[in-house]
BAFI-3210 file (N, C-alpha, C; in Angstrom, 3 decimals, decimal comma, padded with zeros to 6 digits):
// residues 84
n [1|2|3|4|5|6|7|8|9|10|11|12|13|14|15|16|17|18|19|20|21|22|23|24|25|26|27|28|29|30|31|32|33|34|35|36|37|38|39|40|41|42|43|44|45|46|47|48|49|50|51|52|53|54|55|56|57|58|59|60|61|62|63|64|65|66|67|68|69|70|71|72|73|74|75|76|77|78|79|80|81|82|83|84]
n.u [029,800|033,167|036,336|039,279|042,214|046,059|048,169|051,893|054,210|056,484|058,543|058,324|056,247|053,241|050,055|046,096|043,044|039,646|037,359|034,601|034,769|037,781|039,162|038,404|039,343|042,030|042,290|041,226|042,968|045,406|045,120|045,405|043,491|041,865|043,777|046,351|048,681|048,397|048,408|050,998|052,548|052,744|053,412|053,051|052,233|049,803|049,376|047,772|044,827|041,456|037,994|034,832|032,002|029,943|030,325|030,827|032,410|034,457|035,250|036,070|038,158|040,025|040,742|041,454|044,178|045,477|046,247|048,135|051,142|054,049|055,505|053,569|051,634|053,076|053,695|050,823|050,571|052,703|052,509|049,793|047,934|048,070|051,244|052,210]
n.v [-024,282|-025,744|-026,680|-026,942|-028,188|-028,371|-029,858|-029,883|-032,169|-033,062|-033,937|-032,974|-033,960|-033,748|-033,526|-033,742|-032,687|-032,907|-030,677|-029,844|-027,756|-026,218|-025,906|-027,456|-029,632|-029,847|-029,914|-032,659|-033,754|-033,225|-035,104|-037,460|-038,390|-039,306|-039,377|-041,631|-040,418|-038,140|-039,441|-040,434|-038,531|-036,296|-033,440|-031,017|-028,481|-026,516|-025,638|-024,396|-023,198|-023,454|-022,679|-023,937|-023,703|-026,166|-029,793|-031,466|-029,589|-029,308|-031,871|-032,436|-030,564|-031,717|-033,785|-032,988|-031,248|-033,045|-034,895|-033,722|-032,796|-032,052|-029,854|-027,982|-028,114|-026,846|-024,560|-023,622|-023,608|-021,746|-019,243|-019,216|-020,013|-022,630|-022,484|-023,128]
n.w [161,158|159,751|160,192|158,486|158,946|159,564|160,929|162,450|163,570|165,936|164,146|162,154|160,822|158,743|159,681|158,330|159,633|160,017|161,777|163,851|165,740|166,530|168,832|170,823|169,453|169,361|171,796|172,526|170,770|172,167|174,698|173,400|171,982|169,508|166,286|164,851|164,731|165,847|168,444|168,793|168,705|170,370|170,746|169,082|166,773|165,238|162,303|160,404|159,867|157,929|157,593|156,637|155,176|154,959|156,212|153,494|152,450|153,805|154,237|151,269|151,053|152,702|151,604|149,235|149,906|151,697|149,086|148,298|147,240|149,491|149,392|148,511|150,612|152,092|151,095|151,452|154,108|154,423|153,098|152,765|150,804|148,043|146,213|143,027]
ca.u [031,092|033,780|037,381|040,387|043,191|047,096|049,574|052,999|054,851|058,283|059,781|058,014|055,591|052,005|048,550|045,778|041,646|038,943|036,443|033,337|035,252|039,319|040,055|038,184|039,401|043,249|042,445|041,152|044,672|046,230|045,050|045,677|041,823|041,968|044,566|047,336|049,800|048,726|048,679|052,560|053,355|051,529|054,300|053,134|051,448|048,413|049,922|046,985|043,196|040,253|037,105|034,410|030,528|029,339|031,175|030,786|033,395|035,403|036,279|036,602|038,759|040,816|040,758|042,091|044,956|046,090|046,711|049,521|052,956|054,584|055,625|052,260|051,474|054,121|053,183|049,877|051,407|053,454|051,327|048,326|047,675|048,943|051,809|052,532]
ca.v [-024,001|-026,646|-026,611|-028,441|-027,995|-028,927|-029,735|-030,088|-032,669|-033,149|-034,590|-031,896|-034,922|-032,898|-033,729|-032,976|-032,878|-031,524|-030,696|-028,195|-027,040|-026,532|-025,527|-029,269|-031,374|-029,557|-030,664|-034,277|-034,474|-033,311|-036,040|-039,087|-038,555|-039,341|-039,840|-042,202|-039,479|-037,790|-040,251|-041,046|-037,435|-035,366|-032,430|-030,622|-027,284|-026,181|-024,828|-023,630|-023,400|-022,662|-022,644|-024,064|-024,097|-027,560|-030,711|-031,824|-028,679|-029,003|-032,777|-032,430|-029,636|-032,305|-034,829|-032,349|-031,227|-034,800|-035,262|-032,846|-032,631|-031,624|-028,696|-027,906|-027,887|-025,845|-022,739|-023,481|-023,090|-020,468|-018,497|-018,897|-020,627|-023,616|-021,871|-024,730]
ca.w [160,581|160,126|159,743|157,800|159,930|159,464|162,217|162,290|164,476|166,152|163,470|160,776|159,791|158,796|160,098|157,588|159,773|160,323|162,905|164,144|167,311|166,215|170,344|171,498|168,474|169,809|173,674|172,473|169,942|173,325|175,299|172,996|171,551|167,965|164,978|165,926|164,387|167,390|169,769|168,873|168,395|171,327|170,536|167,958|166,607|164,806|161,304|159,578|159,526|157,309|157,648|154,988|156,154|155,413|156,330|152,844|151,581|154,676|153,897|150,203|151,305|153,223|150,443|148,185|150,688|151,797|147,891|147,844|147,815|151,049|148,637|147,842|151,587|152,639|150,601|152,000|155,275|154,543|152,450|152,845|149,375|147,339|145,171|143,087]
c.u [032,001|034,937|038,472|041,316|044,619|047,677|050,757|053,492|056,125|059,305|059,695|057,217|054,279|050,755|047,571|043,864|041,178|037,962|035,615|034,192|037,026|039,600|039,275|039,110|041,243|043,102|042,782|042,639|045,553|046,400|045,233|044,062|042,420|042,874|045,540|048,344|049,708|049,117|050,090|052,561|052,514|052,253|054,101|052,391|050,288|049,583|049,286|045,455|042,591|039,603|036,058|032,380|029,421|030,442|031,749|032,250|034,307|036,245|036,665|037,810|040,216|041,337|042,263|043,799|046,209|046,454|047,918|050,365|053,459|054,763|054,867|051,492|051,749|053,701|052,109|049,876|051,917|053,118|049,980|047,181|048,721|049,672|052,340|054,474]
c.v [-025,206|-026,373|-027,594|-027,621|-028,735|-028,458|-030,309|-031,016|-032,415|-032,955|-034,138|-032,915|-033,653|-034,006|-033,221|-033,543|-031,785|-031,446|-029,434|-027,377|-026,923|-026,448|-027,157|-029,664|-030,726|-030,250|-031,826|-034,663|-034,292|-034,338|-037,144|-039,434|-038,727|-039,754|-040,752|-041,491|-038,444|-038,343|-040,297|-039,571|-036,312|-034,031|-032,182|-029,122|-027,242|-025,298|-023,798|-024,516|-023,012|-023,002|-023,163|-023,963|-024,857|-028,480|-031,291|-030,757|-028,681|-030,871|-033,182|-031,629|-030,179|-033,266|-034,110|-031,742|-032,348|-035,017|-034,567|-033,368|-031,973|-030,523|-027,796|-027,055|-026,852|-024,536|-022,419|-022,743|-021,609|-018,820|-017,950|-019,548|-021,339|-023,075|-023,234|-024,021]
c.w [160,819|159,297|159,559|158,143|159,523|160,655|161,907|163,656|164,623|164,988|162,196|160,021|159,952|158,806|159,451|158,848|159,671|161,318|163,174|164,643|167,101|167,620|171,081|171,228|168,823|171,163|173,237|171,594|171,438|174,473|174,970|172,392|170,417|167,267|165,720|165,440|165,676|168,808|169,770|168,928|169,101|171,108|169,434|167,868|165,704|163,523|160,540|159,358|158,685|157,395|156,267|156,248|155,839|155,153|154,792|152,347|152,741|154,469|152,120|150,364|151,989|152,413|149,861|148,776|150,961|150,404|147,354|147,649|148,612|150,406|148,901|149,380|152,305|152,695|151,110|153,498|155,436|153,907|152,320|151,830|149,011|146,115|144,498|141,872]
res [x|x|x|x|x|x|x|x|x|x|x|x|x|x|x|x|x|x|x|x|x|x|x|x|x|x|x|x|x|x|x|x|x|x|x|x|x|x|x|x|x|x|x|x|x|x|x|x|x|x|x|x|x|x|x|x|x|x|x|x|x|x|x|x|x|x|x|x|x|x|x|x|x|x|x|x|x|x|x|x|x|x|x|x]
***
């Protein structure tokens, strides 16, 4: 199983990965492991997960995400789905 994950920082910037393990790939962003949006911005939350079950649909899944509009995102966020 692998999931495409958004986080929210301080300053309301969004984080779009993905990873097998979402409670690791949260430690390692906690420690300064990985993105440098984490590294600068260790204060942040976990906004929204899903699940896909091969890597291949979990980073198209991120592709497709990352191409938004913060808009786009949002509803994702807030919804649950991209209301456009």
């Amino acid at each position: 199983m692998y999931y495409t994950y958004i986080l929210r920082g301080p300053k309301n910037h969004l984080y779009v990965g993905i990873t097998q393990n979402i409670e690791e790939r949260i430690k390692r962003h906690q420690n300064g492991d990985g993105a440098e949006f984490t590294k600068r911005n260790n204060t942040y939350e976990i906004v929204h997960a899903e699940s896909s079950s091969t890597l291949l649909e979990a980073r198209r899944r991120e592709s497709q995400i990352k191409g938004w509009r913060r808009e786009k995102k949002e509803n994702l966020i807030r919804f649950g789905k991209p209301i456009i």
